[in-house]
C-alpha positions as CSV (number, residue, x, y, z in Angstrom):
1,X,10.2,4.0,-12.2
2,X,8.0,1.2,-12.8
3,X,6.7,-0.8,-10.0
4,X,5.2,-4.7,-10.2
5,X,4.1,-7.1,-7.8
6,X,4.1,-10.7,-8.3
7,X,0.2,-11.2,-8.4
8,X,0.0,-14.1,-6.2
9,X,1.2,-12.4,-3.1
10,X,-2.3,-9.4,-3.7
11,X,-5.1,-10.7,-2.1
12,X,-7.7,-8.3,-2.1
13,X,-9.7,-8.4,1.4
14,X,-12.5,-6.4,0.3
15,X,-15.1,-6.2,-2.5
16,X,-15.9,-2.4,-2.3
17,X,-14.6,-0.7,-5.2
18,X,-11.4,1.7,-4.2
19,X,-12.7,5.2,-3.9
20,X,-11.7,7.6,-7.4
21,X,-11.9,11.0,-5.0
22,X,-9.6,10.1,-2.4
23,X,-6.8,11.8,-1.4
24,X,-4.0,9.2,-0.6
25,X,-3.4,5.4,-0.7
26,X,-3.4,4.5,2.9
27,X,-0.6,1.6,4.2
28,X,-0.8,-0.1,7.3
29,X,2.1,-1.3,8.3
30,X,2.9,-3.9,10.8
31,X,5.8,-6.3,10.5
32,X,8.1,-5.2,7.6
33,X,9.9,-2.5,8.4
34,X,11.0,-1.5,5.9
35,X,11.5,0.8,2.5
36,X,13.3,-1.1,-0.1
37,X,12.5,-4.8,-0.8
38,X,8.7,-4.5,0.5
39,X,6.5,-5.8,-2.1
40,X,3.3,-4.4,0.3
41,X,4.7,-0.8,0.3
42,X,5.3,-1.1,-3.5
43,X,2.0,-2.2,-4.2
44,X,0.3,0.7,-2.3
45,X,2.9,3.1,-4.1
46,X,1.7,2.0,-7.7
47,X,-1.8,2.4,-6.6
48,X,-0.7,5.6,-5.7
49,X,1.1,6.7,-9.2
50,X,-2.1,5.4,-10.9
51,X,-4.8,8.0,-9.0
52,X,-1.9,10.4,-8.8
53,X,-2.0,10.6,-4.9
54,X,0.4,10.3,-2.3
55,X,1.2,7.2,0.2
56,X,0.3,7.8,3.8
57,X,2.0,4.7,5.6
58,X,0.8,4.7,8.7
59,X,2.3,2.4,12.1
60,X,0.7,1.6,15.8
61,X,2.7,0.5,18.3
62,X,1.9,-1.2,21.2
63,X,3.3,-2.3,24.5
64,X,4.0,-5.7,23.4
């Protein structure tokens, strides 16, 4: 399945070039909740596909 996110909503926080020996695309998430209809999530997945590594999504809660 092919993935694509609209280009205006990447902004790319950091100049440091993404690391080729890694072993997973980390995502943070915070405020959308969900799996389907998350541009963020499916942005992180297609870099995924394209090093061949898996999606660790990781979520902090707090007491607020």
């Amino acid at each position: 399945m092919s993935r694509s996110v609209e280009a205006e909503r990447i902004h790319v926080l950091d100049d440091a070039e993404p690391s080729d020996d890694g072993r997973y695309v980390l995502y943070w998430m915070q405020q959308s909740q969900r799996a389907t209809g998350n541009p963020a999530l499916e942005h992180a997945i297609a870099l995924a596909d394209e090093r061949d590594q898996s999606v660790l999504v990781g979520f902090g809660l707090d007491e607020g």
